[in-house]
N, C-alpha and C positions, 0 to 999 in steps of 0.2 A: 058563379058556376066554376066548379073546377074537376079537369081532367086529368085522369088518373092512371097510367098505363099499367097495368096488373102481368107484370114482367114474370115476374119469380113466382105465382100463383097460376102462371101459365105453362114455365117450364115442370112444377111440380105433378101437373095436369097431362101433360108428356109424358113425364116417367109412371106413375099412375096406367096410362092406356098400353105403353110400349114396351116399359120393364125396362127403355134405354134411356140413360143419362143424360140429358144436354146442357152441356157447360158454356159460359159464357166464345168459350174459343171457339169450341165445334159451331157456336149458334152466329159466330162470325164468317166461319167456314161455308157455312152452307147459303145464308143471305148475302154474302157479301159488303157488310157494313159491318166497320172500325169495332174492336174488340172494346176502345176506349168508349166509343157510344153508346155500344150494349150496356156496359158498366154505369154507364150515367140513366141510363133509361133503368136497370135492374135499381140503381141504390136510390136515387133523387127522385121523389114525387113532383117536385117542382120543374124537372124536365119533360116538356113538348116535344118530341118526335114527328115529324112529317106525316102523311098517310101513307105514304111509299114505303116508309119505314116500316110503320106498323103492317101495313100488309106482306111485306116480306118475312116480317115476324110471325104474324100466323101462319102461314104458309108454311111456314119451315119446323113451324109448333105444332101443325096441325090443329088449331083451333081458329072458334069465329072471333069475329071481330068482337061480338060483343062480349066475349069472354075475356078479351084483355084489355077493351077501355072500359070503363067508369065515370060517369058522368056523376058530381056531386051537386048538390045544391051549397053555396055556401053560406056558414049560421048569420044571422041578420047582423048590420053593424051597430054600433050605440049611435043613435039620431045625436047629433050635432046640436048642442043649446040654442035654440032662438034668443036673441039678443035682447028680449023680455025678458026672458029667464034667466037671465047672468046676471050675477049682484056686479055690480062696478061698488071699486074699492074707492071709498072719498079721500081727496086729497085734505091733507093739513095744512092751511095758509100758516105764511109766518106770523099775523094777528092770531090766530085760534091757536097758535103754538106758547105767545107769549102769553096768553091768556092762562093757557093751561099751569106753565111754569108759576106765574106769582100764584094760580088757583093750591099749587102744592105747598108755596110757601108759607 
């Protein structure tokens, strides 16, 4: 499962209703969390935010919650070979090696 913070789909959603901009700065302005955070939470999918965060984020967006997380399912992995189904590579003794040689001679 992975979670999604729908950052920039949220502030789009803002200007849309208000007709007013909110930039990363103002949106530091008004919640009081680090411009650098916002910027990690707006550009990085792979950044988790607190719920504090995120709720100061709506808040200040004016939207629900369920409007800027996303909850994904993530796509299945590749099953791992059961060690039936793995060829093991046979080793060459040095007799099957010598064998081979005079067999080419």
């Amino acid at each position: 499962m992975t979670v999604i913070i729908k950052l920039r789909e949220a502030m789009q959603s803002y200007y849309r209703r208000t007709g007013k901009r909110m930039t990363y700065v103002k949106l530091a302005e008004a919640t009081g969390i680090s411009e650098d955070t916002i910027e990690s939470i707006g550009g990085r999918n792979e950044y988790l935010p607190g719920l504090t965060t995120v709720e100061k984020l709506c808040r200040a967006l004016e939207v629900e919650i369920s409007e800027m997380v996303e909850i994904v399912d993530d796509p299945p992995s590749e099953p791992e070979p059961s060690p039936k189904t793995t060829k093991k590579k046979k080793k060459t003794t040095k007799k099957k090696k010598k064998k081979i040689k005079k067999a080419k001679k």
